[in-house]
C-alpha positions as CSV (number, residue, x, y, z in Angstrom):
1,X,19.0,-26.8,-3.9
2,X,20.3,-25.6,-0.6
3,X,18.0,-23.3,1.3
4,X,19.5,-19.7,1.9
5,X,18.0,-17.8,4.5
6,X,18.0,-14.0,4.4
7,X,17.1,-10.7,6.7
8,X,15.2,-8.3,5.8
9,X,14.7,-4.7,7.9
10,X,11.7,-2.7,6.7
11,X,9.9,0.5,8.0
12,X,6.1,-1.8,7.6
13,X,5.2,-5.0,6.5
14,X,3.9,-3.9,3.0
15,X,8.0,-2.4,2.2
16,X,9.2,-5.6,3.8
17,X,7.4,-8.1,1.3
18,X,8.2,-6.6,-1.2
19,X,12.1,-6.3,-0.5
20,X,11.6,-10.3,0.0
21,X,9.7,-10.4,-3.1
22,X,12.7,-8.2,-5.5
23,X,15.2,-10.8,-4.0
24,X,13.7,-13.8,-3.6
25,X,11.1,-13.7,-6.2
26,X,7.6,-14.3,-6.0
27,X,7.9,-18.2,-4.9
28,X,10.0,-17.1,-1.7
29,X,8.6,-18.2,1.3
30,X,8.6,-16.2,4.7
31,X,10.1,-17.8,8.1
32,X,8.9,-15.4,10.7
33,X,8.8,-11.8,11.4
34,X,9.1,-9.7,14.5
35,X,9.1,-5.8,15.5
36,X,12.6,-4.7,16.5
37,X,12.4,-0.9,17.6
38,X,10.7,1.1,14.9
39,X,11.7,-1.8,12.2
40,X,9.8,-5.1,11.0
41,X,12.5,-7.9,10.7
42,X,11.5,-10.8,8.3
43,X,13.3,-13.9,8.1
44,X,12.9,-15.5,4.2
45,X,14.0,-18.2,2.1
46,X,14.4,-19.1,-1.4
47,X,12.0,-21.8,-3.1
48,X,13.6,-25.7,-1.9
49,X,11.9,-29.0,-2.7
50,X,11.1,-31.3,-0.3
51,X,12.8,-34.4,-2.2
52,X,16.1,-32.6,-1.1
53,X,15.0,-33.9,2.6
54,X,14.7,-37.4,1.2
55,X,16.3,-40.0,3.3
56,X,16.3,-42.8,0.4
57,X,19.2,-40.6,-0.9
58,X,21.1,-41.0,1.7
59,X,20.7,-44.7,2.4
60,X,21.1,-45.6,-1.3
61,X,24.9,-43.8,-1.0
62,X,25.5,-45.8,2.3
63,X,24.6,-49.9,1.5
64,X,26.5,-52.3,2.7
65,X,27.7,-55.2,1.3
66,X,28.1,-58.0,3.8
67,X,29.1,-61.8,2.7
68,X,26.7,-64.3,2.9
69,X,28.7,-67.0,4.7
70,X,26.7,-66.4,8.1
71,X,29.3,-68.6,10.1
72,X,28.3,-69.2,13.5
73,X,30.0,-69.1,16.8
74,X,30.7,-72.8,16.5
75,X,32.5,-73.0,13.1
76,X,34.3,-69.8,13.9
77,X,35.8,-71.2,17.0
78,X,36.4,-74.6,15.3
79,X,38.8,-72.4,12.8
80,X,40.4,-71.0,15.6
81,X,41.7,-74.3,17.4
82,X,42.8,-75.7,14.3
83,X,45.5,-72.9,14.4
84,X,45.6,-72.8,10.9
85,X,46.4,-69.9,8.4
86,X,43.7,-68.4,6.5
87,X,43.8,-69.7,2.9
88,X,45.0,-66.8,0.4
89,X,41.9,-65.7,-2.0
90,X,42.3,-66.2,-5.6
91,X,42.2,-62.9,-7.8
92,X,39.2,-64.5,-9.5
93,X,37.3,-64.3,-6.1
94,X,35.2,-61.6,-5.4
95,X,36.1,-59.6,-2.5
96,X,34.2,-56.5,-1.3
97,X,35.4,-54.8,1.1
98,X,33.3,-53.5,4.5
99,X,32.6,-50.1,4.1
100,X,32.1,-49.7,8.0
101,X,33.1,-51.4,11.5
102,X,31.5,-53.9,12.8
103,X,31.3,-51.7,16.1
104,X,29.6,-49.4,14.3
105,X,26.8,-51.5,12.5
106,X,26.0,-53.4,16.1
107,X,26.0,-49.8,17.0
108,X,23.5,-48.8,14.5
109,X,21.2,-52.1,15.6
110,X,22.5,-54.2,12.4
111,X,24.0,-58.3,13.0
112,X,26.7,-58.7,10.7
113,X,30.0,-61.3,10.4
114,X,33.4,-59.5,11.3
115,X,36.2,-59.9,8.9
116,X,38.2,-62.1,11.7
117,X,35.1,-64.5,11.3
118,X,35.5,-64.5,7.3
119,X,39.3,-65.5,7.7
120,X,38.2,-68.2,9.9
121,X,35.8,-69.9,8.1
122,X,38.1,-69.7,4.5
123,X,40.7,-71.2,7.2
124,X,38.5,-74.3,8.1
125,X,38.1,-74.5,4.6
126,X,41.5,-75.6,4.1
127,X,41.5,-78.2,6.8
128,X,42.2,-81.8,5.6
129,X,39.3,-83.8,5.9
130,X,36.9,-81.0,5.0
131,X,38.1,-79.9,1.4
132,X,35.6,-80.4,-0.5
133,X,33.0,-80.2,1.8
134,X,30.7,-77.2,2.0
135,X,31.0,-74.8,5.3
136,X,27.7,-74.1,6.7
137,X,26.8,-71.0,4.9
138,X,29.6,-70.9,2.7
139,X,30.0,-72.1,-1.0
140,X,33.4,-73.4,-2.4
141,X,32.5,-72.4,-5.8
142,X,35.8,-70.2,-6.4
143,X,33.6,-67.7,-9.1
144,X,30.4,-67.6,-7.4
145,X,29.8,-63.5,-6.9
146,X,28.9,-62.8,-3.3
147,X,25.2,-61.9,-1.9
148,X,24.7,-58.7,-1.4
149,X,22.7,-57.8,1.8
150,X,21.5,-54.2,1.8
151,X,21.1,-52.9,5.1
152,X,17.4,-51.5,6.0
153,X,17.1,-47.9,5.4
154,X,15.8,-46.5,8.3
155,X,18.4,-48.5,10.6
156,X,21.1,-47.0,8.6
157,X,20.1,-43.6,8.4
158,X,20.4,-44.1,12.2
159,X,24.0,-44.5,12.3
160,X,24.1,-41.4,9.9
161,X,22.8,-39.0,12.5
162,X,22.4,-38.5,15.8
163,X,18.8,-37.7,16.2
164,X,17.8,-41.1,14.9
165,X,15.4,-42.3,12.0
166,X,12.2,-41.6,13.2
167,X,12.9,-38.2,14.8
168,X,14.5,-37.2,10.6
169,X,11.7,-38.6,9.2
170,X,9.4,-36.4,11.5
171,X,11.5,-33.1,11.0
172,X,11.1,-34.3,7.5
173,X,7.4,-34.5,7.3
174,X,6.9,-31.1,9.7
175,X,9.3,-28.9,7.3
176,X,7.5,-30.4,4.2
177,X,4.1,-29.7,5.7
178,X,5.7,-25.8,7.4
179,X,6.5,-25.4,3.5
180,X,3.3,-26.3,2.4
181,X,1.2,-23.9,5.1
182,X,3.6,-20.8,4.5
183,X,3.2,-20.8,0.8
184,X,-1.0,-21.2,1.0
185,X,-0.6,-18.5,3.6
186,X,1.6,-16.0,1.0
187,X,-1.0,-16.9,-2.1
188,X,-3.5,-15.7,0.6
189,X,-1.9,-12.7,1.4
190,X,-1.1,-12.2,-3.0
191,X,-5.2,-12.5,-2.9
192,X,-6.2,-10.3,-0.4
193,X,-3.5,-7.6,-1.8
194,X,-5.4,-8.2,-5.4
195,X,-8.9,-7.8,-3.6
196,X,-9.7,-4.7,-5.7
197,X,-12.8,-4.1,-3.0
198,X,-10.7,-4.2,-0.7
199,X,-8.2,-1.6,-1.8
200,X,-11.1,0.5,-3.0
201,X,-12.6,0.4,0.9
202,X,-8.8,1.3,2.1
203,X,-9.2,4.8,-0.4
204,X,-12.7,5.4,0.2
205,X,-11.6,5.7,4.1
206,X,-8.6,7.5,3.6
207,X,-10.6,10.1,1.6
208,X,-13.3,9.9,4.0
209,X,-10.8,11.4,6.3
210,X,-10.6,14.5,4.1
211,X,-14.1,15.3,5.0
212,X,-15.4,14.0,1.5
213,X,-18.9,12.3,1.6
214,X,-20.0,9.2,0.1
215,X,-21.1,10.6,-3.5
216,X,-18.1,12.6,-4.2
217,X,-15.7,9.2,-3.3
218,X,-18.4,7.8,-6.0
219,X,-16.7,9.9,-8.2
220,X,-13.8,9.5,-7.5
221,X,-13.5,5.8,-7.3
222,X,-15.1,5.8,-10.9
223,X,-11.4,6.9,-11.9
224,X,-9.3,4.8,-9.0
225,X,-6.6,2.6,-10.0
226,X,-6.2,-0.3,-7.6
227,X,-3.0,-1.9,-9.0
228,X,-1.4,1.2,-8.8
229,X,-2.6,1.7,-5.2
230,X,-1.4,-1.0,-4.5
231,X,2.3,-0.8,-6.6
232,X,3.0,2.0,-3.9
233,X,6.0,1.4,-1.3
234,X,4.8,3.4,1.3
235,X,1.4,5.0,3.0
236,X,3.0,8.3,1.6
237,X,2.8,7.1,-2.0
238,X,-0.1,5.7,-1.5
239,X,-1.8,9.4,0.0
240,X,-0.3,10.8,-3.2
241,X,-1.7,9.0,-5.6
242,X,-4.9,10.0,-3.7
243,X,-4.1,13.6,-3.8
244,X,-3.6,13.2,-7.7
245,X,-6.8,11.1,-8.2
246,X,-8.7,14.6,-6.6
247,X,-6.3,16.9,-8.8
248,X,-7.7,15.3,-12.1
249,X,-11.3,16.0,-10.7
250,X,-10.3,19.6,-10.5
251,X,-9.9,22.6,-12.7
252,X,-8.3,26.0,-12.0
253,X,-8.2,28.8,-14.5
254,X,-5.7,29.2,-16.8
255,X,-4.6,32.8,-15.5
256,X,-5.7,35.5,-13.0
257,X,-9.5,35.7,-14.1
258,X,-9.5,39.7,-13.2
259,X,-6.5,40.8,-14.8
260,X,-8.4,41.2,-18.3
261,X,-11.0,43.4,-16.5
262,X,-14.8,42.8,-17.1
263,X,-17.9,43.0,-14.9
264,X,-18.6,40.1,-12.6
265,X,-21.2,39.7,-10.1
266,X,-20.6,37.3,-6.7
267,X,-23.1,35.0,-5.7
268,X,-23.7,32.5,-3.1
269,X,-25.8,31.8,-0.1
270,X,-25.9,34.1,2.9
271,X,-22.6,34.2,5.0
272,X,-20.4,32.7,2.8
273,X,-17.9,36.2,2.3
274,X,-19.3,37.7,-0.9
275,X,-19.0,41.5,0.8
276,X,-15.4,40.8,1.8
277,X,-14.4,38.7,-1.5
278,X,-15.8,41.7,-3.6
279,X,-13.4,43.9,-1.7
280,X,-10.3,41.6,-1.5
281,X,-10.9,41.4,-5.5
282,X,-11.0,45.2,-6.0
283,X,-8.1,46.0,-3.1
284,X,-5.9,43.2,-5.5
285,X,-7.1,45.0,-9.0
286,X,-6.5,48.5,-8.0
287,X,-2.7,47.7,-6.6
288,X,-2.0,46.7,-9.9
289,X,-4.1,48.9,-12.0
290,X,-4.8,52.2,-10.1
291,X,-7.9,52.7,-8.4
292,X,-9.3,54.5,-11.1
293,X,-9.5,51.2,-12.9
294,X,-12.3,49.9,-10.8
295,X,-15.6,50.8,-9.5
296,X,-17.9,48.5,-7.4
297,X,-21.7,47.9,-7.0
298,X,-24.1,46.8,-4.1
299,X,-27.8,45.0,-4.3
300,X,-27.7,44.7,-0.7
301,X,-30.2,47.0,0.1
302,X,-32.5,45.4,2.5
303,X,-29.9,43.0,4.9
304,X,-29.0,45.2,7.6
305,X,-25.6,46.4,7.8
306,X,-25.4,45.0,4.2
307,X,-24.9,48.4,2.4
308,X,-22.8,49.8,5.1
309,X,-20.3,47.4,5.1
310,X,-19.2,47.6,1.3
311,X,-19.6,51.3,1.8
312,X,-16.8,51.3,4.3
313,X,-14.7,49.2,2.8
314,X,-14.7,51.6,-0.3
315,X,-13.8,54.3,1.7
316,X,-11.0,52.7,3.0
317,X,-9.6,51.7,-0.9
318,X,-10.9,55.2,-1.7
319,X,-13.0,53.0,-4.1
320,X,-16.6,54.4,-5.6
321,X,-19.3,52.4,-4.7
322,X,-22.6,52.8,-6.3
323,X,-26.0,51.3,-4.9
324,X,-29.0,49.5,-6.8
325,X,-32.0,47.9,-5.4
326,X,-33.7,47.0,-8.4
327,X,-32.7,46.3,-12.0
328,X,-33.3,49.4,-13.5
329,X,-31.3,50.9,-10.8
330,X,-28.6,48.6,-11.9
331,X,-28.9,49.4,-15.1
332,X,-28.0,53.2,-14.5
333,X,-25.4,52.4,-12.3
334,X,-23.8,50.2,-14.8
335,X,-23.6,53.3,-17.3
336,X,-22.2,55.5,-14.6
337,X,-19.1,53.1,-14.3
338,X,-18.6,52.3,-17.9
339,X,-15.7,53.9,-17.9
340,X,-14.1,51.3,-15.7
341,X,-12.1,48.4,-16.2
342,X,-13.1,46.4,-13.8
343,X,-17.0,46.7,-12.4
344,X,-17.9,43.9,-9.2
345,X,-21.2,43.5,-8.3
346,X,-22.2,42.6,-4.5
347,X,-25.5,40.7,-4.2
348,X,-27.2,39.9,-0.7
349,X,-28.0,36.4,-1.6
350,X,-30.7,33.9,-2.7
351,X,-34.1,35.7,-2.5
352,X,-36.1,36.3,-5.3
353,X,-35.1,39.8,-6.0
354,X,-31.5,38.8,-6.0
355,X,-32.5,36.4,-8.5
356,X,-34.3,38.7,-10.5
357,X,-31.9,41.5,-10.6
358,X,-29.1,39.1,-11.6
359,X,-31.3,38.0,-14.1
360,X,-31.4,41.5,-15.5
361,X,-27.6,41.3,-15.0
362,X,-27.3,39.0,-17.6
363,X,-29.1,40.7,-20.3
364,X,-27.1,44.0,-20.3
365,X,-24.2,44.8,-22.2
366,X,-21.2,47.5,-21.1
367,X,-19.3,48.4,-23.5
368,X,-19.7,45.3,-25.5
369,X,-18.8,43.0,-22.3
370,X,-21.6,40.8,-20.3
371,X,-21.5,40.5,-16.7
372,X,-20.4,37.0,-15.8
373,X,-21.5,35.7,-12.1
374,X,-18.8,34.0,-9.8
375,X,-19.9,31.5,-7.4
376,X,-18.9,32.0,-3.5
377,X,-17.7,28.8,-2.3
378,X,-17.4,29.0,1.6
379,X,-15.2,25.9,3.1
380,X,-17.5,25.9,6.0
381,X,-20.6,25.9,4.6
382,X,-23.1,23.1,4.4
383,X,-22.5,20.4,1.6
384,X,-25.3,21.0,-0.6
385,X,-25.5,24.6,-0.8
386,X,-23.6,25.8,-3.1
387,X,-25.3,23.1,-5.3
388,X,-29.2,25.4,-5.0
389,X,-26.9,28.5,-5.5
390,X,-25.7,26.7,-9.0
391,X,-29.5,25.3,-9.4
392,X,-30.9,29.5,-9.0
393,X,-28.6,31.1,-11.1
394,X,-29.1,28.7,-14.3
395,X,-30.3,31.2,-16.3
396,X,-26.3,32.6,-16.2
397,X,-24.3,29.9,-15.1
398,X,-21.4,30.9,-13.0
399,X,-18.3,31.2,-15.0
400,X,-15.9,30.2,-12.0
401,X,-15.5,29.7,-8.5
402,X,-14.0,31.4,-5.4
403,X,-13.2,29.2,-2.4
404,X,-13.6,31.2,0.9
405,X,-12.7,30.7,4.4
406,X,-10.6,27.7,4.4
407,X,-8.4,29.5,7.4
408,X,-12.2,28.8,9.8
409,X,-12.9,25.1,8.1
410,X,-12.2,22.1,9.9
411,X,-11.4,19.8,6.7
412,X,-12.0,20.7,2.9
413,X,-14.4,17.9,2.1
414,X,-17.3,20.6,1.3
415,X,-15.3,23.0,-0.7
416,X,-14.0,20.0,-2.8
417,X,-17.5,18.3,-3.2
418,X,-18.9,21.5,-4.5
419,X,-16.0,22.1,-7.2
420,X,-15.6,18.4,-8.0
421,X,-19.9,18.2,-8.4
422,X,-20.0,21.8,-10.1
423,X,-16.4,21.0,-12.1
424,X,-16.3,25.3,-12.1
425,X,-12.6,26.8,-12.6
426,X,-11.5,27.8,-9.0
427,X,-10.0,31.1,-9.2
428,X,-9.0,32.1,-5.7
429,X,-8.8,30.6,-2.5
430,X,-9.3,33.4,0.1
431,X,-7.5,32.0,3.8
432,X,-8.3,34.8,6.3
433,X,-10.5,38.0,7.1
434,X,-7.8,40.6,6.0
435,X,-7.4,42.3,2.4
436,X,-4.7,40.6,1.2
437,X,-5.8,37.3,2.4
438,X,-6.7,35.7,-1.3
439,X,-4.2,34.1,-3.7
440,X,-4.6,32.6,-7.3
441,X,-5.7,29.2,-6.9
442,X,-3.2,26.2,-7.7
443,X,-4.5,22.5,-7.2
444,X,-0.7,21.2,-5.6
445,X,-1.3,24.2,-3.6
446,X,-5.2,23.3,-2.3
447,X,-4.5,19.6,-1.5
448,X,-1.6,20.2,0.2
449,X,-3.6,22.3,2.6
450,X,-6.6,20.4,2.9
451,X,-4.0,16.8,3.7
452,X,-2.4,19.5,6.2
453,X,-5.9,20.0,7.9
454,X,-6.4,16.4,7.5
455,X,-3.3,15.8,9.9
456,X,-4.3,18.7,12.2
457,X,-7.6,17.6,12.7
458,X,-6.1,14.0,13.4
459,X,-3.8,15.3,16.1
460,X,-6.1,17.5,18.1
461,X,-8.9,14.4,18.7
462,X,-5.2,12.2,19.1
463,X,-4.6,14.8,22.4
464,X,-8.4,14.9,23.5
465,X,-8.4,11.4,23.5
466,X,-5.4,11.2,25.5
467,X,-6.8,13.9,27.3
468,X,-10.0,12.0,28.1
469,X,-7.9,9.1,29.3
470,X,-5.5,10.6,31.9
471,X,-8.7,11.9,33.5
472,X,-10.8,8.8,33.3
């Protein structure tokens, strides 16, 4: 088989093995590769046996026949001052002819008899006196086949190229043993690509750089699939399949949880934007609905500033806000706003009379509805959090989740821990301090964002580091 070699031009070495691998097959073997610009150039070539190097081959195609007369210089010269013609052979005498010069086998290192000293010695043959009589070396038996002499192998193949025997044989042996140290290092290449650990250590670090922590790529990696990790073409394939992998550990709700109306009550550790979600929710429900449609409620009566701030903000939606700071207060302020359609509930956070109210929450009916609690998910809150909120509020658990602040977060890692761990409906995702600053969450939506922060987050310690460097 003769050995083609081909060129292949690929943006990384992954995409260029596997270009050699669609058209060469899996047995091809790889040459050498080099960077050209922005390009990786790989030289590869099709599957060839080392018999086809094989210098027996050659030889066997090449013998020559010489006669076995062996004359020497004396009988040869004897034939020649006899002056005689050289006697005619019979058709029933074997004649082979020389396949090459004589020149050229002296060349080669080889001693044969030219065909001038075959004519001679059949000549001196013929003399009177010496029919009859055997020539040194030569038989007068008419049908006696001649010897054939084959020339050595390695002395021939000399004549057949340039470079001589040994150096062939040597090219042979290193192109055999290049052969042999290209394909072990391609199977270990195949292995290290099939090293599921491996792979699984390449996706726990890329997801590391989301900001995700070690128990929530636990989860995650209980659902990985290496071989199709590995199937992908190019590092943006391969980020996502990652990005799916997160979107199957994720729920959203089915449709705007608000539209319906209801009463729902927002809890969540201090700081995380209840106040200000409660009044994005409302400003969103009474644009569509009228603001007679909703009516809102605070517990915050002993944070400073906690009452105040909700109060304001109703004024500004020309919203009626009612206060409760224990849960029979709630309880009246809950009949005032029956009426409504939609009734949110502000709480101040995890003490025990925010607990205990909620409790009371629970246990009421309005108008045949129950108050469902939704849990305050901040992006830039501690990982863990969220989790004691959940662990508080069993007694009602939560009946979706709002993810706040992921305009202030440097990654989303915490945010999508808590969801993944809690596996709550997300809602909305609220992406700035202003009113309208909340949207309807959408997984495609959220993972694009949080690979964007990824990048951004990338690039900045990219330019410090650079930075750091100029000054050094």
């Amino acid at each position: 088989m003769m050995m083609e070699i081909k060129r292949f031009l690929a943006d990384n070495v992954r995409e260029g093995m596997l270009s050699v691998r669609s058209v060469l097959g899996p047995d091809a073997v790889i040459l050498s590769n080099r960077r050209i610009g922005d390009k990786i150039e790989i030289l590869a070539t099709n599957e060839f046996e080392a018999e086809s190097l094989d210098v027996s081959t050659a030889v066997k195609k090449s013998q020559v026949e010489v006669t076995a007369f062996g004359a020497s210089a004396a009988s040869v010269g004897r034939a020649q001052i006899v002056g005689e013609q050289p006697a005619i052979p019979t058709p029933t005498e074997p004649v082979s002819p020389l396949p090459m010069t004589a020149p050229t086998l002296a060349a080669g290192g080889v001693e044969v008899a030219s065909t001038a000293a075959e004519s001679n010695a059949s000549k001196l043959a013929q003399e009177p006196g010496l029919r009859g009589q055997a020539v040194p070396g030569h038989t007068t038996e008419m049908n006696t086949p001649r010897q054939t002499v084959a020339v050595p192998q390695l002395r021939q193949v000399a004549t057949l190229h340039p470079m001589g025997a040994a150096a062939l044989s040597d090219l042979q042996n290193e192109l055999v043993g290049l052969k042999s140290l290209l394909v072990d290092e391609l199977a270990k290449l195949k292995a290290r690509a099939l090293d599921s650990d491996d792979v699984i250590q390449q996706a726990r670090i890329r997801l590391s750089d989301l900001g995700l922590q070690p128990a929530s790529l636990d989860q995650l990696m209980m659902h990985f699939d290496a071989n199709q990790f590995i199937a992908c073409e190019t590092v943006c394939d391969e980020w996502q399949q990652l990005l799916k992998l997160i979107g199957t550990q994720l729920q959203v709700t089915d449709e705007s949880l608000l539209d319906a109306g209801g009463v729902f009550a927002v809890i969540g550790s201090t700081g995380v934007g209840k106040t200000t979600t409660v009044a994005k929710l409302a400003a969103r429900y009474a644009l569509k609905n009228g603001r007679d449609s909703v009516a809102l409620i605070t517990t915050d009566a002993f944070k400073m500033g906690g009452q105040d701030q909700l109060m304001t903000l109703g004024k500004l939606l020309d919203l009626p806000v009612q206060v409760a700071v224990d849960a029979n207060q709630l309880t009246e302020a809950l009949q005032q706003v029956a009426d409504k359609s939609l009734v949110l509930i502000d709480s101040a956070g995890m003490s025990e009379r925010d607990i205990q109210i909620n409790r009371r929450l629970s246990e009421i009916e309005i108008g045949g509805r129950r108050a469902q609690n939704l849990l305050i998910v901040s992006s830039t809150s501690q990982l863990g959090l969220a989790d004691e909120v959940v662990k508080q509020y069993a007694h009602a658990p939560a009946a979706a989740a709002i993810l706040t602040k992921t305009d202030e977060a440097l990654n989303m890692g915490s945010g999508l821990a808590t969801l993944m761990k809690t596996q709550l409906p997300l809602a909305y995702v609220c992406h700035g301090q202003g009113i309208s600053d909340i949207k309807t969450a959408k997984i495609s939506s959220l993972l694009s964002e949080a690979f964007a922060m990824m990048k951004a987050s990338q690039h900045t310690s990219a330019n410090l580091k650079e930075g750091e460097q100029r000054h050094a």
